[in-house]
C-alpha positions as CSV (number, residue, x, y, z in Angstrom):
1,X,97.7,-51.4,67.3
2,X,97.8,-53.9,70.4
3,X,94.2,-56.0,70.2
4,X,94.8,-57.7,72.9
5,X,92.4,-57.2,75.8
6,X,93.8,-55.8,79.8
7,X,93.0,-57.4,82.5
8,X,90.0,-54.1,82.9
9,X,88.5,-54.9,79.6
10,X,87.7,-58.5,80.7
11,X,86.8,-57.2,84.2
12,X,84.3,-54.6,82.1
13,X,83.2,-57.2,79.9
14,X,82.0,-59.4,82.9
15,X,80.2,-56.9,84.2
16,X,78.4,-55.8,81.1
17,X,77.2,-59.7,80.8
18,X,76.3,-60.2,84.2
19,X,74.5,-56.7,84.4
20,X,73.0,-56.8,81.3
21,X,69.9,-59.5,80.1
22,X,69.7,-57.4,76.4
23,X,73.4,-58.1,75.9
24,X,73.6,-61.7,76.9
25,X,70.5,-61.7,74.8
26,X,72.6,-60.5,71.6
27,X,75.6,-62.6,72.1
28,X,73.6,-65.8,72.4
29,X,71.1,-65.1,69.5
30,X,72.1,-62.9,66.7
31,X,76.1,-62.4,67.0
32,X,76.3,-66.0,67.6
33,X,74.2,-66.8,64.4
34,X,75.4,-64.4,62.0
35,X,78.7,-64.7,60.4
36,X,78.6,-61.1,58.7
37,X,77.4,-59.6,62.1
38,X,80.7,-61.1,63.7
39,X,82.9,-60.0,60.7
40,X,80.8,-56.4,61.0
41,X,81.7,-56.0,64.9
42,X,85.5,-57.1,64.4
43,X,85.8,-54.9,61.9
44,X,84.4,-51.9,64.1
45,X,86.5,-53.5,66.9
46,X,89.7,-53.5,65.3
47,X,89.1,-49.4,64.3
48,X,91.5,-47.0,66.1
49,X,88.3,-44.9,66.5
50,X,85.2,-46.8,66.0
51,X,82.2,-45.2,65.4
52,X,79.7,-44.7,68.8
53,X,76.9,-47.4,68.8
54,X,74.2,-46.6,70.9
55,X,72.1,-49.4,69.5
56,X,72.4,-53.1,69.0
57,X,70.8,-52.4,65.9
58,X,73.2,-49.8,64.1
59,X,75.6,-53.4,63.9
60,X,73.6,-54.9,62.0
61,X,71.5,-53.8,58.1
62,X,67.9,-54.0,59.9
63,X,69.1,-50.5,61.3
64,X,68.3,-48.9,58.2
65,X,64.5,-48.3,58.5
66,X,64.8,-47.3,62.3
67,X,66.8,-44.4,61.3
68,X,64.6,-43.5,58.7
69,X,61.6,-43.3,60.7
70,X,63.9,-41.5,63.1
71,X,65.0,-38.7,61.0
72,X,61.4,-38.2,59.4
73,X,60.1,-37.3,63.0
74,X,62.9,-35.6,64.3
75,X,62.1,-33.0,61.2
76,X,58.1,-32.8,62.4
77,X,58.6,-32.7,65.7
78,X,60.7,-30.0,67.3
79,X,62.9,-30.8,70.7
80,X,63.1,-27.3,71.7
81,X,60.0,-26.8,73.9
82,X,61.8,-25.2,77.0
83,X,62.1,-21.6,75.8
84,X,63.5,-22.4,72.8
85,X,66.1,-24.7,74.1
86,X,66.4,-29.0,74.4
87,X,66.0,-30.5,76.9
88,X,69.6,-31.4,76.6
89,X,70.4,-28.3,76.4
90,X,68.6,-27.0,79.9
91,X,70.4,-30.0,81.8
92,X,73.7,-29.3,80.5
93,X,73.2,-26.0,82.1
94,X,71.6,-26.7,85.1
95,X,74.5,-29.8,85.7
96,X,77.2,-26.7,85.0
97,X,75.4,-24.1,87.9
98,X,75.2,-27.5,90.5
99,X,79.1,-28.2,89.2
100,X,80.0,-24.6,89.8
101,X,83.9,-24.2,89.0
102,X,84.0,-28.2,89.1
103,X,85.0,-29.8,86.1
104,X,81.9,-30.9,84.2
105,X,83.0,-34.3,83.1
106,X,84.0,-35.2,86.9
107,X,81.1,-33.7,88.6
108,X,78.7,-35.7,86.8
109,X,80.9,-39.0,87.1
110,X,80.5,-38.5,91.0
111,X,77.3,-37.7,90.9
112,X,76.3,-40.9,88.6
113,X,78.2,-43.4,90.3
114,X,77.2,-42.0,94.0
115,X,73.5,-42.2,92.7
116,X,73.5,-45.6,90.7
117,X,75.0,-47.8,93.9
118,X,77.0,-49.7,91.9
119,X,79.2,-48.9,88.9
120,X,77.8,-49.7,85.5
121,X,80.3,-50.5,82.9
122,X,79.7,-47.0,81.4
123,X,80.9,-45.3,84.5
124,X,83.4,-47.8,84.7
125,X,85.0,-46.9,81.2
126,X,84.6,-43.4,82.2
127,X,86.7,-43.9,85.6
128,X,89.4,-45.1,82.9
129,X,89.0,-42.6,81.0
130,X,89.7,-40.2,84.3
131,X,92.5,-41.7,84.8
132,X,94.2,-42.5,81.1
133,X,93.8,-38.5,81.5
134,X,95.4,-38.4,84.0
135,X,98.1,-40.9,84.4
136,X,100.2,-40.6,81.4
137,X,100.8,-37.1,81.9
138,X,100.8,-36.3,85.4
139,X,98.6,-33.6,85.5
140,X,97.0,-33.3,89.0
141,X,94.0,-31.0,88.1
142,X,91.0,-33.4,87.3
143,X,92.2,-35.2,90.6
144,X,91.4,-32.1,92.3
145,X,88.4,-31.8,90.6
146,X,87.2,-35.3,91.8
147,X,88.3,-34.3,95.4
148,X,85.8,-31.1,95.2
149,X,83.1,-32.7,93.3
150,X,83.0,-35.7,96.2
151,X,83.0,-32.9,98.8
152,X,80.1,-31.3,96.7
153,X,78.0,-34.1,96.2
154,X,78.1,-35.5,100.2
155,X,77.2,-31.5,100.7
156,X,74.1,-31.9,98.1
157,X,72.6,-35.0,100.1
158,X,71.3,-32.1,102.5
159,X,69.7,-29.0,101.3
160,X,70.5,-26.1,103.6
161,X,74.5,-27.8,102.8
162,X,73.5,-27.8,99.4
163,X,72.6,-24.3,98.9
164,X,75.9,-23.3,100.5
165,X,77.8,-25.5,98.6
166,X,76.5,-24.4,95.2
167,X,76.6,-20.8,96.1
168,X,73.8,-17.8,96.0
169,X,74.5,-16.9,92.3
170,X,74.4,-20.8,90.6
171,X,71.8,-21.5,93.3
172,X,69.4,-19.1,92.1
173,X,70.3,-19.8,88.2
174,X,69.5,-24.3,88.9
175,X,65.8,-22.7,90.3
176,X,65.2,-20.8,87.0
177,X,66.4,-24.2,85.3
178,X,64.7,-26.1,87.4
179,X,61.1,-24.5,86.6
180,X,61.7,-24.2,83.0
181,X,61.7,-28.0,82.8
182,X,58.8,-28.3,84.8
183,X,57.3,-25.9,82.4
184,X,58.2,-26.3,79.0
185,X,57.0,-22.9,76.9
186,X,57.7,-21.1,73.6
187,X,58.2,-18.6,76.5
188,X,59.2,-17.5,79.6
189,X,58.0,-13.9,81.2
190,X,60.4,-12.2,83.8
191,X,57.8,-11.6,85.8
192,X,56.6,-15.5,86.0
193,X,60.7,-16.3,87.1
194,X,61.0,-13.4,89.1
195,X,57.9,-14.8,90.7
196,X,59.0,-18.3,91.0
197,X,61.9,-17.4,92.4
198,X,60.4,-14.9,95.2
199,X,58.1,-17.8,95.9
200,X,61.7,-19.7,97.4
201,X,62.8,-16.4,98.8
202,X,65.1,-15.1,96.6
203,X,64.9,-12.0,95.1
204,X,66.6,-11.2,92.1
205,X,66.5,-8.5,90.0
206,X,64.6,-8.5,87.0
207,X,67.5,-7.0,85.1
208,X,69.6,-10.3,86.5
209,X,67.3,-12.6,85.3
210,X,66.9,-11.0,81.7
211,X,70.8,-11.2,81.6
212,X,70.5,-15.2,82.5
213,X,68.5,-15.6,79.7
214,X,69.8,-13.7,77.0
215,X,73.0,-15.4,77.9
216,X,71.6,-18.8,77.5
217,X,69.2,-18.6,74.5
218,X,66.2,-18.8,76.8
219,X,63.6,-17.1,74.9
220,X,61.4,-14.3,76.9
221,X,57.8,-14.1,76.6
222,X,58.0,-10.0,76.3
223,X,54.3,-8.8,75.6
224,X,53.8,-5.7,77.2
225,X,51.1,-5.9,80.1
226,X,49.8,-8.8,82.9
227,X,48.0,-11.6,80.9
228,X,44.5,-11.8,82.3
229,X,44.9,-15.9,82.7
230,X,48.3,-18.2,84.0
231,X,50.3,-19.5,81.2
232,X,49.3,-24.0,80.9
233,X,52.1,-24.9,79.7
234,X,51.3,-29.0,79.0
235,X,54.2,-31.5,80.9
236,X,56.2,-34.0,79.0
237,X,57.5,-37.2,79.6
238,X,60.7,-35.9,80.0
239,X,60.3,-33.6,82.3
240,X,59.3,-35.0,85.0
């Protein structure tokens, strides 16, 4: 295995330090200091598939009570607030109805890197990673994908483009997203989406909208009448 760095590693790398305090912060302190934190990270380095590090931490053995903690609250507190799904799990689908028949991946590489301003050196590894795709083999598709995707997003800017460019189907679908992570339930009623939607002028059939949902996972709140009181549903952090 080759170890020695290209000319975009040490391009990447510059970035990362000038772009980041927390990591000039880590090589100056603690990887600087340690001798087994150095022999950990070349050892991860010199992997032909190291392991993903989110977290400074995970490199070194304070890590070990983090994920402790982390594990004991993931098991009391559950994630899956929006009609039974994560949060995750609701903007992976509402990034695959704005993406349309555009490669998931691509889409939201455009999107991120149009939105940031500047590339950070994750979107930079993943434009590499477009093109070691790419490249090697020859394969035009994803190219074509990034061609539609930067057509897509420059039509998103605007809304009435927007709502053209996504399509009447997917559009309708992101607004049924959309409110369920404004309003995370057990539950959703069809009659509360059928509502929402009418409320942005679309109307869709209740029998549609069932479909969606069934498809998805979303859980239906399906107690037969009209509660006498609107369903509070308390906001979270995350999604706002």
């Amino acid at each position: 295995m080759n170890l020695r760095p290209t000319p975009q590693d040490r391009v990447l790398l510059q970035r990362l330090y000038r772009l980041s305090p927390e990591f000039r912060h880590w090589l100056q302190n603690d990887y600087a200091r340690s001798k087994i934190l150095r022999t950990r990270v070349d050892s991860i380095a010199r992997q032909s598939r190291p392991p993903a590090i989110a977290r400074f931490a995970e490199l070194t053995d304070d890590n070990g009570p983090w994920l402790v903690e982390t594990r004991r609250l993931k098991r009391r507190i559950t994630s899956r607030i929006y009609g039974g799904l994560t949060w995750s799990e609701v903007m992976r689908l509402l990034h695959q109805c704005q993406a349309g028949g555009v490669d998931l991946g691509v889409f939201l590489l455009v999107q991120d890197w149009r939105k940031s301003g500047e590339a950070s050196p994750a979107l930079m590894w993943a434009g590499l990673a477009l093109l070691d795709s790419v490249l090697p083999t020859g394969r035009r598709r994803l190219l074509r994908h990034l061609d539609q995707a930067l057509a897509f997003v420059r039509a998103y800017e605007d809304k009435a483009a927007r709502r053209s460019a996504v399509g009447y189907g997917d559009w309708w679908k992101s607004q049924v997203l959309l409110h369920i992570l404004r309003h995370p339930c057990d539950s959703y009623s069809t009659r509360e989406l059928k509502a929402q939607l009418g409320s942005l002028g679309l109307d869709i059939s209740a029998r549609d909208i069932r479909r969606f949902c069934t498809r998805h996972g979303i859980k239906r709140d399906m107690r037969a009448g009209r509660p006498s009181k609107p369903i509070k549903c308390k906001a979270t952090p995350g999604s706002q």
